[in-house]
VOGU-3710 file (C-alpha; in Angstrom, 3 decimals, decimal comma):
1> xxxxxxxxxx> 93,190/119,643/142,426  91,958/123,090/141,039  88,437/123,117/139,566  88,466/123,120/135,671  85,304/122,696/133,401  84,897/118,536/132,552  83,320/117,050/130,204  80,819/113,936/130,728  82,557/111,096/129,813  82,195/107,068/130,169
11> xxxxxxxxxx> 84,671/104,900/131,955  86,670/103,415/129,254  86,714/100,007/130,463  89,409/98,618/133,338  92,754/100,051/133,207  96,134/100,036/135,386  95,517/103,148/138,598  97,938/105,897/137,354  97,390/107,547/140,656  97,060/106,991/144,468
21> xxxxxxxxxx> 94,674/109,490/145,039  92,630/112,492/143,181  91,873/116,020/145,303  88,876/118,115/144,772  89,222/121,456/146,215  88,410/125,306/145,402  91,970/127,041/144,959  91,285/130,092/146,272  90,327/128,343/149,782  92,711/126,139/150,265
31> xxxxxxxxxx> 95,400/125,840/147,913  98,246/127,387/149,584  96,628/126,021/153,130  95,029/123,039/153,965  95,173/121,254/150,068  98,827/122,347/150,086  99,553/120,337/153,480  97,917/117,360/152,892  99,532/116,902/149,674  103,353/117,623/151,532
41> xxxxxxxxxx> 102,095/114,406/153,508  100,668/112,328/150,861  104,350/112,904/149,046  105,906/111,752/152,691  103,795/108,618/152,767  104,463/107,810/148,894  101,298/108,523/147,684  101,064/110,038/144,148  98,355/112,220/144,489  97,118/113,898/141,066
51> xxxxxxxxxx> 97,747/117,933/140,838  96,801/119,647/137,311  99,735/122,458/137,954  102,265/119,807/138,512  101,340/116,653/136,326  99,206/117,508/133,293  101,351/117,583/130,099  101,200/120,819/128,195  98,906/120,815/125,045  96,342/118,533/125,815
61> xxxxxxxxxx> 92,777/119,223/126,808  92,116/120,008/130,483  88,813/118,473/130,610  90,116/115,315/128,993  92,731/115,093/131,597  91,015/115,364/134,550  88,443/113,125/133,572  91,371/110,315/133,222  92,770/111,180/136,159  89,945/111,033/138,129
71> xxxxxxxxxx> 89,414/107,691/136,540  93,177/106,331/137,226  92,686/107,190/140,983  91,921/104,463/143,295  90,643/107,475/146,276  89,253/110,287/145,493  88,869/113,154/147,893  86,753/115,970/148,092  87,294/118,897/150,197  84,013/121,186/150,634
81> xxxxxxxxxx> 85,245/124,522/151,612  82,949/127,900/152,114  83,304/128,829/148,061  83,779/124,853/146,774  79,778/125,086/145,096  80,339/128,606/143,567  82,382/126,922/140,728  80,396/125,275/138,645  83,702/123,118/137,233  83,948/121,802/141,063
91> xxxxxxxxxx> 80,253/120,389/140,647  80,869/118,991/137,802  84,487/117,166/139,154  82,082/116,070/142,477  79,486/114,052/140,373  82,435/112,880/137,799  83,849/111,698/141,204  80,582/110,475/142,407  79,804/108,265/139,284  83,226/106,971/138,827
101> xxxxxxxxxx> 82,823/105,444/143,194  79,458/103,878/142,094  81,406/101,091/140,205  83,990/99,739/142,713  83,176/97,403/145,405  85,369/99,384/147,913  84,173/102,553/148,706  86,845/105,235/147,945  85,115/108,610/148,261  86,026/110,166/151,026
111> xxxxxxxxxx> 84,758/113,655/151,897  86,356/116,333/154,251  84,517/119,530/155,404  86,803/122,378/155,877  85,591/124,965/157,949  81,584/123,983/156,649  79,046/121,829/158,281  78,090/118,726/156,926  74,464/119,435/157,164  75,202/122,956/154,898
121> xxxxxxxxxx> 76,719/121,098/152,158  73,778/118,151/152,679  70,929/120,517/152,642  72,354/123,091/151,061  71,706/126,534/153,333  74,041/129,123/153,552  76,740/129,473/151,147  76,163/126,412/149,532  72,357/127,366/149,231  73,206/130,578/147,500
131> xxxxxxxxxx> 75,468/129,328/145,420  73,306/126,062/143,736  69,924/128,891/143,734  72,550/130,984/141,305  73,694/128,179/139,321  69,951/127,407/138,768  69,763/130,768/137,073  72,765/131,308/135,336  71,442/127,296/133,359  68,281/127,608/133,006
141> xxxxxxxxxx> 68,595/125,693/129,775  69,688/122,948/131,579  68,469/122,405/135,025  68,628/118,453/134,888  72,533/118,853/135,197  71,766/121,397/138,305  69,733/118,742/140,153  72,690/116,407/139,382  74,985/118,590/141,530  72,529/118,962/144,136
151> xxxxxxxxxx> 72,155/115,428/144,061  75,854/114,508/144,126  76,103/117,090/147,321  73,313/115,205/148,807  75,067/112,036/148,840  78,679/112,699/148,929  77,737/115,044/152,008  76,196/112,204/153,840  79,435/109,929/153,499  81,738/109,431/156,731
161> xxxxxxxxxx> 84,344/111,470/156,967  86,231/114,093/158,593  84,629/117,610/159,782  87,969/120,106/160,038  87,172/122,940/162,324  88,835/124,194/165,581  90,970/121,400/165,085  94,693/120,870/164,982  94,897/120,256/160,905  98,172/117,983/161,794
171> xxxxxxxxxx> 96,037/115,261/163,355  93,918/115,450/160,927  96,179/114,845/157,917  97,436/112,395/159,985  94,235/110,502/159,847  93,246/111,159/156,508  96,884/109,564/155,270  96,475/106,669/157,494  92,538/105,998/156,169  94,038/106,315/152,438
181> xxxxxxxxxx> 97,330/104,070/152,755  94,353/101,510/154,551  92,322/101,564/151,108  95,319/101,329/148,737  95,801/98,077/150,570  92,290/96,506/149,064  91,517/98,452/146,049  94,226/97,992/143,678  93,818/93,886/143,630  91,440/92,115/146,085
191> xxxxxxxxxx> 93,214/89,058/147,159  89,996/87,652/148,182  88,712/87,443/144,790  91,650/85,353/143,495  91,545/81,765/143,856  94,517/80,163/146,571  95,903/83,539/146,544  95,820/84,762/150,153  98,036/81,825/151,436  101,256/82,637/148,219
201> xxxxxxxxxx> 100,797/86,055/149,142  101,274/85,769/152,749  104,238/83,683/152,084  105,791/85,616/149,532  105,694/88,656/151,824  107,122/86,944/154,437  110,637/85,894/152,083  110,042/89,617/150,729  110,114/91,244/155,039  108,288/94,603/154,197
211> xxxxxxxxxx> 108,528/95,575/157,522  112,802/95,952/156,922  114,079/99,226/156,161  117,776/98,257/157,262  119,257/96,828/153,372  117,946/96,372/150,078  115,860/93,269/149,151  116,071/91,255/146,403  113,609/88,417/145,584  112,650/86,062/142,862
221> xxxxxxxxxx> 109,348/84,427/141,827  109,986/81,630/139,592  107,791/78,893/137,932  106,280/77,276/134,925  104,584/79,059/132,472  100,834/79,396/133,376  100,889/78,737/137,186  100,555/82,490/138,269  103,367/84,248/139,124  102,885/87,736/137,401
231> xxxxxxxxxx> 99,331/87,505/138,696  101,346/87,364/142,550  103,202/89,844/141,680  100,662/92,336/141,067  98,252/91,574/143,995  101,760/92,392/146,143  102,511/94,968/144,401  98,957/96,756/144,571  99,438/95,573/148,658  102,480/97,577/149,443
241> xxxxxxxxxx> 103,753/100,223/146,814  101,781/102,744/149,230  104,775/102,159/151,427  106,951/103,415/148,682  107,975/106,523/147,710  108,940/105,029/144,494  107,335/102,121/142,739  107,271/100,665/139,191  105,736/97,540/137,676  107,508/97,109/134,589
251> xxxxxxxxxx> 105,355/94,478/132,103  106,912/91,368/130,378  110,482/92,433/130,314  111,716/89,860/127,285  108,657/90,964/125,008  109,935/94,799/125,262  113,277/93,785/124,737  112,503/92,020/121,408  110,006/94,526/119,923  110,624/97,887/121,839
261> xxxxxxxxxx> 114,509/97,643/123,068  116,596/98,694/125,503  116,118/102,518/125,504  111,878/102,367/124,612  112,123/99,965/127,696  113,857/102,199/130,267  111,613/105,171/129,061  108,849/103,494/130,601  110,221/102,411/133,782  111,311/106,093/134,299
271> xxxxxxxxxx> 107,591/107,117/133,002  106,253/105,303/135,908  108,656/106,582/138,081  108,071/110,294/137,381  104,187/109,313/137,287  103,859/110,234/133,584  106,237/113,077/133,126  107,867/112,753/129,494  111,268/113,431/129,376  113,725/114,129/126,410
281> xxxxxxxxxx> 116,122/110,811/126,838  118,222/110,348/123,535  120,281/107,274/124,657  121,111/104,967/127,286  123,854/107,520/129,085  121,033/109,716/130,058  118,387/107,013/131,163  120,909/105,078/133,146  121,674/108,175/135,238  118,458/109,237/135,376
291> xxxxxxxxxx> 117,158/105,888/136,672  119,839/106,047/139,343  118,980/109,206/140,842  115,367/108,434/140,739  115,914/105,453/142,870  118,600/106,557/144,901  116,915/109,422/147,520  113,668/107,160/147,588  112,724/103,658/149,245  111,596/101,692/146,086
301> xxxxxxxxxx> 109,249/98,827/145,174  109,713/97,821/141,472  108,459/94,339/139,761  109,845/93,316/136,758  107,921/90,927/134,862  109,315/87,934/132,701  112,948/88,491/132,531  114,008/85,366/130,325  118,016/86,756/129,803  120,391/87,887/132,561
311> xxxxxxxxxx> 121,996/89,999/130,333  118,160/92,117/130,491  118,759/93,200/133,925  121,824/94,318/134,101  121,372/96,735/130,906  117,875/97,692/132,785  120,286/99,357/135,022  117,785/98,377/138,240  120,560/97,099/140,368  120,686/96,427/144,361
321> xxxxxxxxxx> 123,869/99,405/144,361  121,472/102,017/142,610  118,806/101,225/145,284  118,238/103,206/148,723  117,998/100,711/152,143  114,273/99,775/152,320  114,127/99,097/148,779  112,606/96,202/147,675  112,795/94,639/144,005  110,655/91,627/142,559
331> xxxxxxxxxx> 111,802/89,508/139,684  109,882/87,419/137,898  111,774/84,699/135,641  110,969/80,753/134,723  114,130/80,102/135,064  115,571/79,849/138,350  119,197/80,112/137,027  118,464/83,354/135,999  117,626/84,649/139,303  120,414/82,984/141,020
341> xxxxxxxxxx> 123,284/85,060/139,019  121,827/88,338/139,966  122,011/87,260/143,121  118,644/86,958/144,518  118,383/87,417/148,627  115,805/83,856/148,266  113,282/82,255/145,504  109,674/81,742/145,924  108,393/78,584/143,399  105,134/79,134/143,067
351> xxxxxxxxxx> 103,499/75,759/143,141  100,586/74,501/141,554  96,707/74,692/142,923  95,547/72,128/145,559  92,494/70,679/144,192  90,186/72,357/146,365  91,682/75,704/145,007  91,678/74,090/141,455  87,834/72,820/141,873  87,008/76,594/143,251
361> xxxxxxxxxx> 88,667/78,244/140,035  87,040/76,172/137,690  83,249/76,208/138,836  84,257/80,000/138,820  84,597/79,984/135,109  82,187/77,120/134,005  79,462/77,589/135,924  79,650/81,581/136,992  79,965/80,170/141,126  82,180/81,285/143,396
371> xxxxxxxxxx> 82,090/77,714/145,721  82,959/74,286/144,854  79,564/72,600/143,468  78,258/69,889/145,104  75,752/66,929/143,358  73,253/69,286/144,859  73,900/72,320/142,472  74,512/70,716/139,056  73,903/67,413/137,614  75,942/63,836/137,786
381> xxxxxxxxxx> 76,999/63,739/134,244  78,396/67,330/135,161  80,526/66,254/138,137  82,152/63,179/136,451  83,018/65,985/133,557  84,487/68,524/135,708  86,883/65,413/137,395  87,738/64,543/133,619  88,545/68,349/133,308  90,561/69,035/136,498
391> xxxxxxxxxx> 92,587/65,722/136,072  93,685/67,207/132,854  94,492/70,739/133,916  96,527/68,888/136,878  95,859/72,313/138,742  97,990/74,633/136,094  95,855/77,754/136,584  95,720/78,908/132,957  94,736/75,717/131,621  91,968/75,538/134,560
401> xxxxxxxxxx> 90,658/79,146/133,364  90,801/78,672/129,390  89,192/75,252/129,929  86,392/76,383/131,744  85,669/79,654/130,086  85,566/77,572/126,888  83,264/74,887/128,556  80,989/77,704/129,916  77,197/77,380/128,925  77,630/74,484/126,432
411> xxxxxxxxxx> 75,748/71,177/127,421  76,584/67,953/128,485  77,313/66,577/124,624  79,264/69,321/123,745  81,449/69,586/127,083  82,077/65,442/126,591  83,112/66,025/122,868  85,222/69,071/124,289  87,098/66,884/126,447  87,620/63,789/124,293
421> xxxxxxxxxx> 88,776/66,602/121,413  91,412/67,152/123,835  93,627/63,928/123,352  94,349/64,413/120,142  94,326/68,647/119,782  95,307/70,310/122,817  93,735/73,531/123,573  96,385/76,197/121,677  96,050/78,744/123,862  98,012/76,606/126,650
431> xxxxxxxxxx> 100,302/75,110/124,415  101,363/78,496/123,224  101,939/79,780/126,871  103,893/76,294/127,683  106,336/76,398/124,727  107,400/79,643/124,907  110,096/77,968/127,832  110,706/75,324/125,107  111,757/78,099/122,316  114,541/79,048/124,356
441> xxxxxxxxxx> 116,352/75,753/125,001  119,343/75,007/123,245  118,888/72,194/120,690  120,345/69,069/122,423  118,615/70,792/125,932  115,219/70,779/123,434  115,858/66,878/122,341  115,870/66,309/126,365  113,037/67,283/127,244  111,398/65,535/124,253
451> xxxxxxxxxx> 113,083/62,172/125,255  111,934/62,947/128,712  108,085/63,815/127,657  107,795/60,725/125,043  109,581/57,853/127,395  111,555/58,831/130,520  108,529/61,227/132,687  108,706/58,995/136,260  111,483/57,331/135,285  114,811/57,898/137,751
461> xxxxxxxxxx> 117,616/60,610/137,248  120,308/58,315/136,979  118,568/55,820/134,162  117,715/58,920/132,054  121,008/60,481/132,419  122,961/57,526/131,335  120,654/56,567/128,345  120,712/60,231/127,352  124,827/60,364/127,706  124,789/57,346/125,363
471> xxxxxxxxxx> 122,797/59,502/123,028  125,263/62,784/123,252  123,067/64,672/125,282  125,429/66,344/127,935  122,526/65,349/130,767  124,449/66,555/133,387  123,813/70,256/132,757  120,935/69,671/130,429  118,925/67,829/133,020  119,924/70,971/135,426
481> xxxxxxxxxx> 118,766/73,246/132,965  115,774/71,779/132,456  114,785/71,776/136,033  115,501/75,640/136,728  113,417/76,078/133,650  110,398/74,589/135,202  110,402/72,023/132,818  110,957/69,382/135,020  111,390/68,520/138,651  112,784/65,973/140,624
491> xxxxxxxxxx> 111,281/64,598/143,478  112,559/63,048/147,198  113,200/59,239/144,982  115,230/60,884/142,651  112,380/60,611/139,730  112,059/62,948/137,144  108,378/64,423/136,941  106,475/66,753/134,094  103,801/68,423/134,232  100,984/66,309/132,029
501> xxxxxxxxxx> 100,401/69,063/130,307  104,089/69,885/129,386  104,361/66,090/128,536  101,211/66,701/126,109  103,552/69,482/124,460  107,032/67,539/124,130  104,761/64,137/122,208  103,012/67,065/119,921  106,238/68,324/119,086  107,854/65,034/118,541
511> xxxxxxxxxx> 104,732/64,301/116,656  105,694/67,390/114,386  109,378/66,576/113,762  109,270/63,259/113,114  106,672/64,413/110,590  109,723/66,786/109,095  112,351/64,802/108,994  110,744/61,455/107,992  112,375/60,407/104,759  114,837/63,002/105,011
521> xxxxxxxxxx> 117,663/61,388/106,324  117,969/63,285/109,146  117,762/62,126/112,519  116,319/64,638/115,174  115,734/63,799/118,969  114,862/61,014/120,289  114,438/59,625/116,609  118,086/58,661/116,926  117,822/55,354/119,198  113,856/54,663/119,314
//
């Protein structure tokens, strides 16, 4: 991008990558050239690349801005031309830049030397000599922040990358898009540092075929609440939306409904789109067009997270017709139904950790290791403690994670009273996650699934269903209902199963109502017959 003054300013914690890649480059060098080129083929390749003349919003601070963008951008690219260290705002960008690639574990600072010799810009003869001894004059009262430029030239200078000069520039874009799309493919979410991941990814990119550009895709990622599926989602989406001239990631769908609506919610997915353009949109006329034409002269990738109503996606107006062959779109939904009346191309379940992958996650967060401990790394008492805590999670991997972050550093009498607290007052931070699916059951669907939790779990399909038609219950449909909520599942003996910890939800809740309507005269549930 064009050099502007910036001001020195922390990282402000982890955020979401608004951009693919940030630019540094002196204008009058290269801007209608080389910079100009390379940015025609990152736009090719579907790589949002940051420009200040095209993207920043009018009114707000330039220094600000580029500081955020240059934090937002997973690469960041230099290009040291024969004026780039006569602006003193393009010395301050490189050691922004410099700073912000010190604090990723993938390095993502790639330099390219147009027309200048690495060894000028390293030691600093020449141009770039001049230039750095007339900076040193011109800020006298502060020569530390000099010696920071030299030093960020120093360094940055001695990082691999490409050396433009009697070359064809073609090729060389060439490369430099194919070394970018390579590190958008690791930096965004590292699959390796996500516990059973690698395997559900592979497999959900397989149902998803990437490497189709013939018809629009359409796939579903289902399961109970907890197990991981909008955590899947993002690790694929951070894999592939370099492939994408388009791509969205639109967060918890059926939250934004409820507290933002309809239009707020389409605002954003054409926000991403547009890469943070605001755009006057007074009602749902204009954003339903406008979402259509986005998509339509561009492949797509877009995720949409937690749909718990049908009726949400079609009003979305993200549809296969509006999408251009190649597209691909993700939807994310507990409820299997759901995803089979949009018509869904196929459904991954996500299933539950193996206990290896279970036993990884939680030494992860209760003892701060990254392997499974053996009797050699912590004590007995420990082990038998960490069985008692797996057997409960049942490999769910929120309830592994808020388990062992809570168990974390606390000894061997605290992590036993922990676990024997459990019986009786489940951990409310799971329970909360798990009965969100209950909430939206229908009342006799909700007095199902209690029966089912308090005396039927194991029991077989046909003995529930005709106890629970005796009782009113409609099992047919209510039993299917229950199952493409994740709620239950039955297996190759025709048994119903829940998950213990969904079981340890339905007898709390039973607990609680026949608390409420004891004495009342009201029968509720399974209170009816038992």
């Amino acid at each position: 991008m064009e050099c502007r003054s910036i001001q020195s300013m922390a990282l402000n914690g982890t955020t979401p990558p608004k951009y693919d890649v940030f630019v540094s480059f002196r204008g009058e060098d290269v801007r209608n050239t080389f910079a100009d080129h390379l940015f025609a083929a990152f736009r090719r390749n579907g790589i949002v690349a940051f420009r200040d003349d095209r993207n920043l919003m009018q009114g707000h601070h330039i220094s600000t801005e580029l500081v955020q963008a240059i934090e937002g951008s997973q690469v960041l690219i230099v290009i040291f031309s024969k004026n780039y260290a006569t602006s003193s705002w393009c010395l301050q960008e490189l050691a922004k830049m410099l700073d912000c690639s010190t604090k990723v574990t993938v390095p993502n600072l790639l330099p390219i030397f147009y027309h200048v010799s690495p060894s000028e810009v390293r030691k600093q003869t020449g141009d770039y000599g001049k230039a750095l001894d007339e900076h040193e004059e011109r800020f006298k009262h502060d020569a530390e922040m000099v010696q920071q430029w030299r030093g960020a030239l120093v360094q940055v200078a001695g990082l691999s990358g490409w050396h433009i000069q009697n070359k064809q520039e073609n090729e060389e874009i060439e490369k430099i898009v194919k070394t970018v799309r390579s590190k958008l493919s690791c930096n965004l979410l590292s699959v390796d540092g996500l516990v059973g991941m690698q395997s559900r990814v592979q497999q959900l990119e397989n149902l998803i075929d990437f490497n189709s550009n013939d018809d629009v895709r359409v796939v579903g990622v289902c399961g109970m609440g907890g197990i991981g599926k909008s955590t899947l989602a993002r690790v694929l989406y951070g894999r592939n939306l370099h492939q994408y001239g388009a791509h969205c990631f639109v967060d918890d769908i059926s939250k934004a409904f409820q507290e933002s609506g309809l239009l707020s919610l389409q605002k954003q997915l054409i926000c991403q789109l547009t890469r943070g353009e605001t755009l006057d949109i007074f009602n749902r006329y204009e954003a339903d067009n406008l979402i259509k034409a986005l998509f339509c002269p561009r492949k797509s990738l877009i995720v949409l997270d937690n749909v718990d109503e049908a009726e949400q996606l079609q009003k979305l107006g993200v549809t296969r017709d509006c999408l251009c062959p190649g597209s691909r779109l993700v939807v994310i939904s507990r409820d299997q139904h759901i995803l089979n009346s949009f018509g869904i191309n196929e459904i991954y379940n996500v299933q539950l950790l193996n206990e290896d992958e279970a036993h990884q996650m939680f030494c992860r967060k209760a003892f701060k290791e990254n392997i499974i401990m053996s009797s050699e790394d912590i004590s007995r008492e420990y082990i038998e403690l960490t069985d008692l805590a797996l057997e409960y999670t049942q490999g769910l991997p929120l309830a592994i994670q808020v388990l062992g972050s809570f168990l974390c550093g606390r000894n061997i009498s605290e992590w036993k009273s922990a676990l024997a607290r459990l019986r009786d007052n489940p951990m409310r931070e799971i329970l909360d996650v798990l009965q969100i699916s209950f909430n939206g059951l229908e009342p006799l669907e909700k007095e199902l699934f209690l029966d089912i939790a308090c005396f039927f779990n194991h029991k077989r399909k046909d003995y529930v269903a005709k106890v629970s038609k005796y009782r009113g219950l409609y099992p047919k449909i209510g039993i299917r209902v229950l199952v493409d909520k994740s709620l239950i599942t039955i297996d190759g003996d025709n048994k119903i199963g829940m998950h213990d910890l969904l079981q340890e939800l339905g007898m709390k809740l039973f607990g609680k109502v026949r608390q409420t309507s004891h004495g009342s005269g009201v029968g509720y549930g399974a209170k009816r017959i038992f």
